[in-house]
N, C-alpha and C positions, 0 to 999 in steps of 0.2 A: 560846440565840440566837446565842452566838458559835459555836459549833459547826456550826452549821445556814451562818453566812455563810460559813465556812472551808471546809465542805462545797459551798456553790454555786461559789465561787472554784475550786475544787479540779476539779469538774464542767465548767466555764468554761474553762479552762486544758488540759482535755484533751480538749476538742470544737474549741478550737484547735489544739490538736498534729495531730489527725485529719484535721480541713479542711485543714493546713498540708502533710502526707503527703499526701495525697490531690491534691492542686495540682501538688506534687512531682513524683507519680507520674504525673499527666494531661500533663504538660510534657515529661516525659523521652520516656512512650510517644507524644505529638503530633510531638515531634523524632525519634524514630526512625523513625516512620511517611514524616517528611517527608524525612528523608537517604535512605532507601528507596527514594521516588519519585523524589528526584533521579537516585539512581543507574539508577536502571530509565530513566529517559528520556534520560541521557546518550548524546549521538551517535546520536538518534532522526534520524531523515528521513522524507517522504513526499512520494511522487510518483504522478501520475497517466498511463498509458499505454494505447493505444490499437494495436493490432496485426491487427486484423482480430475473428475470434470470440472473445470475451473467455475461453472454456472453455480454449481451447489456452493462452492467453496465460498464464491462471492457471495449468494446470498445470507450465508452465516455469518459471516463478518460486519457485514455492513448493519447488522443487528448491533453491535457491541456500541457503548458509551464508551467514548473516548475514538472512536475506528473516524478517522477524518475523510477518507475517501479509499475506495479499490476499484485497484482494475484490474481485470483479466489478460492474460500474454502467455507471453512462451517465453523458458528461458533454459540454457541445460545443455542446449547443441551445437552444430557447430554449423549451420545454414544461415545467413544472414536475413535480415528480413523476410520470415517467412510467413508462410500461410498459413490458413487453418487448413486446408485441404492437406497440404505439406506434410504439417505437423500430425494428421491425423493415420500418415501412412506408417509413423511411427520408423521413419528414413532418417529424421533431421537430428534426433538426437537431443530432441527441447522435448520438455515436459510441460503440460498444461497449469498454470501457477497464476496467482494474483499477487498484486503488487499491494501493499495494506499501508498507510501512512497514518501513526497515528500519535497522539499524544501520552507522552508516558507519565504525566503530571496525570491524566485521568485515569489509564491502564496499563500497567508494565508489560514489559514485555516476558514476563513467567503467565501473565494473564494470554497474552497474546498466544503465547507456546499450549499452553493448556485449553484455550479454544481452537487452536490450530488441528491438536491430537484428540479434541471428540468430534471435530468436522470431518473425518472419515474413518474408514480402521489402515491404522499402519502397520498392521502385520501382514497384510496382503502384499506382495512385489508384484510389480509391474504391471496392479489391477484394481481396481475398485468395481467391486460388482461383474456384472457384465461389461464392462467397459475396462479390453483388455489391450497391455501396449506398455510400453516404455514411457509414452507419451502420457499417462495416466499413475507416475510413479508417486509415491508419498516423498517428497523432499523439501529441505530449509534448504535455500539459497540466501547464507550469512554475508554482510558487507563488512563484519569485524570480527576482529578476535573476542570480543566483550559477546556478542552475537553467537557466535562460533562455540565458545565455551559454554554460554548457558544453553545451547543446544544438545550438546553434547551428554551433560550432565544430567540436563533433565531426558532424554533419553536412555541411558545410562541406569538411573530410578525406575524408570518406569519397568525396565527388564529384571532390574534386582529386586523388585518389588513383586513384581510378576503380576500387573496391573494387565492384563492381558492373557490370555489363555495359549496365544503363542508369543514370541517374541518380535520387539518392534524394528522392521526394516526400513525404519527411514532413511534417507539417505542425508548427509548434510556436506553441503559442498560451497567452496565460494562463488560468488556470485559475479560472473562476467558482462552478460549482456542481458536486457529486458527487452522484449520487442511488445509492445502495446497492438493486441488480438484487433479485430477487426468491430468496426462501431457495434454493429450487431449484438455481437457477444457480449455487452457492458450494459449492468445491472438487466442481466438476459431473467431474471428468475418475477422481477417485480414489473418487466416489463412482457411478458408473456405467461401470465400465470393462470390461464386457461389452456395451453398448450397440455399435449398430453406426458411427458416427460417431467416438467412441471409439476404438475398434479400428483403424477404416482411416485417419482424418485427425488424429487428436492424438495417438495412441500412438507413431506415424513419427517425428513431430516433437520427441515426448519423450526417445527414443531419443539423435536426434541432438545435443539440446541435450546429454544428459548427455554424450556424448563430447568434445563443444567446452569446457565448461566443466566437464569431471570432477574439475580441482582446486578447484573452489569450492562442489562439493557439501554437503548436511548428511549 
């Protein structure tokens, strides 16, 4: 009988050591997971932009060091989930915009603003090029006041500066909803770059962004 109890004690004792390891070992790996996450999100940002066809706009972007990922969307209107067909009737009241996530330890966001205003011309309203609409307006959709002011101002310059031969109609508004465009349209410029659109209208532009910004390349 006492054998038997010293035996269950003994059994008991090392189903707690195991539980105890095991605690141990879920802690250490929940904490490394978690310092992990921090690090990976340290000096995140995201902003929303608007330049005209959101294909050209992504492909310039997604050039930059530091630019972590873009997507193309609509945002501006008042139609919920909508479409590209929708959005192209220039009804829905969304503008064609990508969504830029980036690291500001690599590129601030005056860097950002400043690749934003040679990826299209913002003195143009409610056109870029031949692609004419509401839906193709130049705007910053800010998520803060910190956002908001350095848009502001640096628009603001670029007019009193007279950086431009007219003046810049950007629009800058806050930023309510993102609707993420449809698969297709994402990374549209590197994934169909024998297309004829492509070739003649955002290949040009690719070109020239990389020379303006050639040191902030990846």
């Amino acid at each position: 009988m006492r054998n038997n109890l010293i035996m269950s004690f003994c059994v008991l004792l090392l189903a707690m050591s195991c539980q105890s390891e095991a605690s141990i070992q879920h802690q250490t790996v929940f904490k490394e997971m978690e310092e992990k996450q921090n690090e990976t999100e340290k000096g995140l940002d995201t902003i929303v932009l608007g330049g005209g066809c959101f294909w050209c706009v992504e492909a310039q972007f997604l050039l930059l060091d530091g630019v972590l990922s873009v997507r193309s969307g609509y945002a501006g209107g008042k139609v919920k989930n909508p479409t590209y067909k929708e959005v192209c009737t220039g009804m829905t009241g969304h503008a064609e915009v990508i969504e830029v996530v980036y690291n500001k330890e690599r590129i601030s966001t005056d860097e950002i603003l400043a690749a934003f205003w040679q990826s299209h011309d913002p003195t143009q309203l409610n056109r870029q090029g031949n692609d004419v609409g509401t839906q193709y307006r130049s705007v910053i959709f800010y998520k803060d006041d910190a956002q908001k002011k350095l848009a502001e101002e640096y628009k603001q310059k670029l007019n009193q500066e007279k950086v431009y031969d007219r003046d810049v109609v950007t629009e800058i508004s806050p930023l309510t909803d993102f609707y993420v465009a449809e698969n297709y349209h994402q990374n549209y410029y590197n994934e169909n770059t024998n297309q004829g659109y492509c070739q003649y209208v955002i290949a040009p532009k690719v070109e020239k962004f990389k020379k303006v910004f050639k040191t902030k390349l990846k």
